[in-house]
N, C-alpha and C positions, 0 to 999 in steps of 0.2 A: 380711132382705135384707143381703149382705154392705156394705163399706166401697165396696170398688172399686164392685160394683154400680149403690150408688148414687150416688158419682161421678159413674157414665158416664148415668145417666140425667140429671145434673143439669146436667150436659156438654149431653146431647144436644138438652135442651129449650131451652137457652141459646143454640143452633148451627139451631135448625130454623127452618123456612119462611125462610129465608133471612135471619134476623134476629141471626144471628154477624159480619154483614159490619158493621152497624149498631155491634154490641158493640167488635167489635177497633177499630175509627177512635174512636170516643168516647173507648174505653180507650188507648188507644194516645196519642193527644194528651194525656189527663190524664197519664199516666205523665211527659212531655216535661217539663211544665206545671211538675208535682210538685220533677222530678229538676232542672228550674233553682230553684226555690225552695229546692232545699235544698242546692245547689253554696255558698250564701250561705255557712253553718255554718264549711265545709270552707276557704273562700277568707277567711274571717274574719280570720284573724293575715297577711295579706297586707293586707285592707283598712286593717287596724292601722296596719301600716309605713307604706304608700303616704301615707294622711293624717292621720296622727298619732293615731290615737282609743284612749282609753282604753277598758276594759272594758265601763264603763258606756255610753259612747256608741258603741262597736261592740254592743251591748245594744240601745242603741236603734232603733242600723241595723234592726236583724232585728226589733224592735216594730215598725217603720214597713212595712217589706215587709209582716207581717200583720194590723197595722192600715187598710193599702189591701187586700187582700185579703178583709177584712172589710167594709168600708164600702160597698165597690159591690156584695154581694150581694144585698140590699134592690131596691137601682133593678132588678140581672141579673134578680131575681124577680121583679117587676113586667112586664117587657119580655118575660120566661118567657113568661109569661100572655099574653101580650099581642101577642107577634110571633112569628117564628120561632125555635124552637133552636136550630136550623142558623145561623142568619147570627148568634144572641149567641157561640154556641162558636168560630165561624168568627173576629170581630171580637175577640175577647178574646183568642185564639192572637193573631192580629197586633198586636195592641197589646204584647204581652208581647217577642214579637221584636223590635218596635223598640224597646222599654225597654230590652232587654239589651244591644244595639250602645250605647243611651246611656250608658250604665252603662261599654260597654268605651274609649268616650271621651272620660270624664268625667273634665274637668280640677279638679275639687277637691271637697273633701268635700259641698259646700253642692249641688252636682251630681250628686254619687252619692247624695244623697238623695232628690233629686227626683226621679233617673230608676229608682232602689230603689222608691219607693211607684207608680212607672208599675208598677212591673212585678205591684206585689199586685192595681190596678185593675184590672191588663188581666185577672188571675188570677181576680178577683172575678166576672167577666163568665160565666166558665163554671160552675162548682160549680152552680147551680140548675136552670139548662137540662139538664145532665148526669143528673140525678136525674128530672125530672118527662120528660124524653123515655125515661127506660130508665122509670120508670113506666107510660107508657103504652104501651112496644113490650112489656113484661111486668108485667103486673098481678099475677098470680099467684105471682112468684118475684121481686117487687125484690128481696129481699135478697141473695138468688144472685147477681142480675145488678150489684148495686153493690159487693157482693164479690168479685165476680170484677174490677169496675173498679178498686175502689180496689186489690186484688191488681195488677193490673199499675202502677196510682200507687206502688206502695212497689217494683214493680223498677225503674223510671224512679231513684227514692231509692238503691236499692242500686247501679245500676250506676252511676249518672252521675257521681254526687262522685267515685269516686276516679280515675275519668277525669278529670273536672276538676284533681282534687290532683295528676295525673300529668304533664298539661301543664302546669300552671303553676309545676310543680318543674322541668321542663324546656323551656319559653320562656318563659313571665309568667302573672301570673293574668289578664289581660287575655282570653290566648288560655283559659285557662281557661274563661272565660264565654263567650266570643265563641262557641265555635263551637255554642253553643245556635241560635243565632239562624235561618242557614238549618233548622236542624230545624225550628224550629216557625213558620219557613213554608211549608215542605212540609207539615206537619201542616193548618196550617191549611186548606190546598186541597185534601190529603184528607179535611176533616172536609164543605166546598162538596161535594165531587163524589157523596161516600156514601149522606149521612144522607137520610133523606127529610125533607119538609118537615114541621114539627108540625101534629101533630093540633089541638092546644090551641087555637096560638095562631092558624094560618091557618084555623082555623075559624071564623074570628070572636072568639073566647077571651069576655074578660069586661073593662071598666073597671076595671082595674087601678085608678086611681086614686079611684073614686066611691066616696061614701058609703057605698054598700049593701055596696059590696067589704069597706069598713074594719070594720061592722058583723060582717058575715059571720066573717070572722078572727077577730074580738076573741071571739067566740062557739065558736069552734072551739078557740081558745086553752083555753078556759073549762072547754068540754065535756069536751076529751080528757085535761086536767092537765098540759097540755103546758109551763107558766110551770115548774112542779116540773122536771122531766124533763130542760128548757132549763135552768134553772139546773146541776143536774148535771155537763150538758155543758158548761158554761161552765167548771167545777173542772178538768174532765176539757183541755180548750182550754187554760188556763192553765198545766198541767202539762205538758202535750205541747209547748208553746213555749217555753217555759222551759230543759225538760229540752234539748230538740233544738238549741234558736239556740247554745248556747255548749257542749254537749258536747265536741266537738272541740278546742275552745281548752282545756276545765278535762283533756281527756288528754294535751295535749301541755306544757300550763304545770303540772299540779299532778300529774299520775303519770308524767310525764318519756318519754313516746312520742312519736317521730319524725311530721310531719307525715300521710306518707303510712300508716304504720301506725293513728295516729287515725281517716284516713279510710278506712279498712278495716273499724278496729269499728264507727263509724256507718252507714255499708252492711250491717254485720251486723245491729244494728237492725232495719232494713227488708227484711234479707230476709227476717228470720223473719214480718215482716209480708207478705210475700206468701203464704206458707203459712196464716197463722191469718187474713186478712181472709175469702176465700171461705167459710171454716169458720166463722165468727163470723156472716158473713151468713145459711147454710142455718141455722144453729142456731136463730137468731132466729126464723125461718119457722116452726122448730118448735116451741120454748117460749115463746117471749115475749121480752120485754127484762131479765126481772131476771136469772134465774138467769145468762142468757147472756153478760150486763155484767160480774157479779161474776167468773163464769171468767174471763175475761180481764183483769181489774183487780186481782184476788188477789196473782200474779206477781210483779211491777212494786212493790206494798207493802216485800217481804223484796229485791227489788233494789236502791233507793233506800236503804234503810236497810244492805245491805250495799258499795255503791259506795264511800264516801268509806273503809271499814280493809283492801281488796282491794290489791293491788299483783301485777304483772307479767301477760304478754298473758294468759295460758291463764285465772286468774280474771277480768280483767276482761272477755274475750271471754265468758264464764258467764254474769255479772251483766249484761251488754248483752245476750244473749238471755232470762235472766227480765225483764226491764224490757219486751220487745219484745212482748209481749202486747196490751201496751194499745191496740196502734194496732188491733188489732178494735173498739175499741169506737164506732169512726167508723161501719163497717157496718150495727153494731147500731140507735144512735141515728138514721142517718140513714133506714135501713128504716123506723125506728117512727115519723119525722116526716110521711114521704112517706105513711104511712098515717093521721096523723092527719089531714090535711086532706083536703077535698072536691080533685077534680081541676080545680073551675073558680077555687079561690084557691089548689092546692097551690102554684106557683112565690111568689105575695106569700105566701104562710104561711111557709114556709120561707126566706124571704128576710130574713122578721121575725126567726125565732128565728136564725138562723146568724150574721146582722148585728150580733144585739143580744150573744151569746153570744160569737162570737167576737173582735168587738171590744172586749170587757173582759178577754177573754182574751190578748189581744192585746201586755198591759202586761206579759207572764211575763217575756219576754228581757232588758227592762230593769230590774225587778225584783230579777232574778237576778246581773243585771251591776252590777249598786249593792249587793248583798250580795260578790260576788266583789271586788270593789275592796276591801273594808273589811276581806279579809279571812277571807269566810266561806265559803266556795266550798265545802268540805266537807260545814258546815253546811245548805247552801242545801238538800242532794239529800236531807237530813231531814228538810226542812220539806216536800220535795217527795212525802214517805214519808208524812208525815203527815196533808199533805190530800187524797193518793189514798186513807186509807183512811177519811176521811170520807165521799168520794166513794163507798165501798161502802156504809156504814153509811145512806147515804140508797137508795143502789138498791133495800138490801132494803128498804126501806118501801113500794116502789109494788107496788102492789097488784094484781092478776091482769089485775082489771076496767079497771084504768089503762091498761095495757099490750094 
């Protein structure tokens, strides 16, 4: 069967019985979701100015957005399980829009903090329900179908920043951000009016919080070698937050490119991520998670280690698309989690490992921004070279059976 071919087949099972309209509203508000989390990057050396923050604590800025992001995924999978999709997706878009208006009138840093980690909580809310409802509209093709989501999360990423960068180079970054906010209350009420209600959860679902539930997981953890797997993805989360939170500041502070130019290669990023996430998803479907992780995380090895001796746009826009690979491997892992668990713990199983993985991963931004202060900035995207390619040297070890 040719390429196109099976595209359009993969298209069209994605699109039938009426379960495309289900796909573009889920996809569509995470795209939103996405592309305000990552306006943060872009709007960074303004955060700077406005309230004085050095490197490191603009580092931490952006550790605090994915440390909220992180921490309420646990509870979102719980309540997964337990209540409707629809009304976690729904509540967690609106939570996110009034974090961002707080955000745009927040009189001082100690406030743009606070209303900074609303905005990963509200963020948190969705990611589980996302997955265990396209689970269950497709059993047979999550990977497809959370490829195709997170494809449309990385145009949200591509397009938004440097709209963002464009207003606030031409009225403030205030308006920069601000005009998320009616977006993703629009969103929000297309996500009410679309989705059906879950399966999972308005069926009754399961006690989320009971023993037998905690048992069950811990067992399933067990079964599938999912602690392995989950660690991976925590290297894999450390490096992707790391690299992202502060890219734009280390091109326009340490390779001397114009704000808006900056945010143009970090859109380049993400677009290549809207191309390789679908692709990384169907692959999965067909081989497994090893081989399909190492493609994508190969890449990104030789571009971290070539960032910091590249100079002017045409290489550095090269080495931002070898780098741009890795964001498949969200697809990958997330396909193999949603299959690890039973569908009556998938939302708490996955709430465990994403919670537990990603808020350690969490600490990248600031990390990186305590190396940049001292100095190291160059250095940093070596060390970043060097624990992605640990990160392969454990993929290949899982084992067919694992996977």
């Amino acid at each position: 069967m040719s390429v196109a071919a099976s595209v359009r087949r993969e298209v069209g099972a994605l699109l039938a019985d009426g379960k495309g309209r289900s796909l573009a509203t889920i996809a569509g508000a995470w795209g939103l979701l996405l592309g305000t989390r990552m306006i943060y990057p872009v709007l960074l050396p303004y955060f700077r100015e406005t309230f004085g923050l050095s490197l490191t604590v603009a580092g931490f800025l952006v550790t605090v957005l994915w440390l909220g992001a992180a921490l309420g995924q646990l509870p979102g999978g719980i309540l997964a399980d337990r209540y409707s999709e629809r009304s976690m997706m729904t509540i967690g878009t609106l939570v996110v829009a009034a974090a961002v208006a707080a955000v745009v009138f927040a009189p001082s840093a100690a406030f743009l903090f606070a209303a900074t980690a609303l905005i990963g909580v509200g963020q948190s809310l969705y990611p589980i329900a996302r997955i265990t409802m396209l689970a269950d509209i497709y059993p047979e093709r999550i990977g497809s179908a959370l490829g195709a989501t997170m494809a449309t999360g990385d145009l949200g990423q591509t397009v938004l920043p440097p709209i963002a960068a464009a207003i606030a180079a031409a009225v403030a970054w205030r308006a920069g951000l601000g005009f998320m906010a009616p977006l993703l209350v629009l969103a929000a009420v297309a996500l009410w009016a679309a989705l059906p209600r879950s399966a999972s959860g308005d069926a009754g679902g399961v006690d989320a919080l009971s023993g037998e539930t905690a048992r069950r997981v811990l067992s399933e953890l067990r079964r599938q070698n999912v602690v392995f797997i989950a660690f991976i993805l925590f290297l894999y989360i450390l490096i992707w937050q790391a690299f992202t939170g502060l890219y734009p500041t280390y091109l326009v502070e340490e390779k001397g490119l114009a704000s808006a130019t900056a945010s143009l290669l970090f859109s380049l990023f993400f677009a290549v991520g809207v191309v390789v996430k679908p692709i990384a998803g169907a692959t999965y479907d067909r081989i497994g998670i090893r081989w399909s992780l190492v493609a994508v995380l190969a890449g990104p090895v030789v571009g971290f280690a070539l960032l910091p001796i590249v100079d002017g746009l045409p290489a550095l826009a090269a080495v931002t698309a070898l780098v741009s690979p890795m964001l498949g491997s969200g697809a990958i892992t997330q396909s193999y989690f949603s299959d690890a668990f039973s569908e009556e713990v998938r939302g708490t199983g996955l709430g465990v490992v994403r919670t537990a993985s990603a808020t350690l991963g969490a600490g990248g931004p600031v990390l990186f921004g305590t190396l940049a202060d001292r100095g190291y900035f160059d250095e940093g995207y070596w060390l970043l070279g060097a624990i992605m390619f640990v990160v392969i040297l454990l993929t290949l070890r899982i084992s067919e059976g694992d996977a």
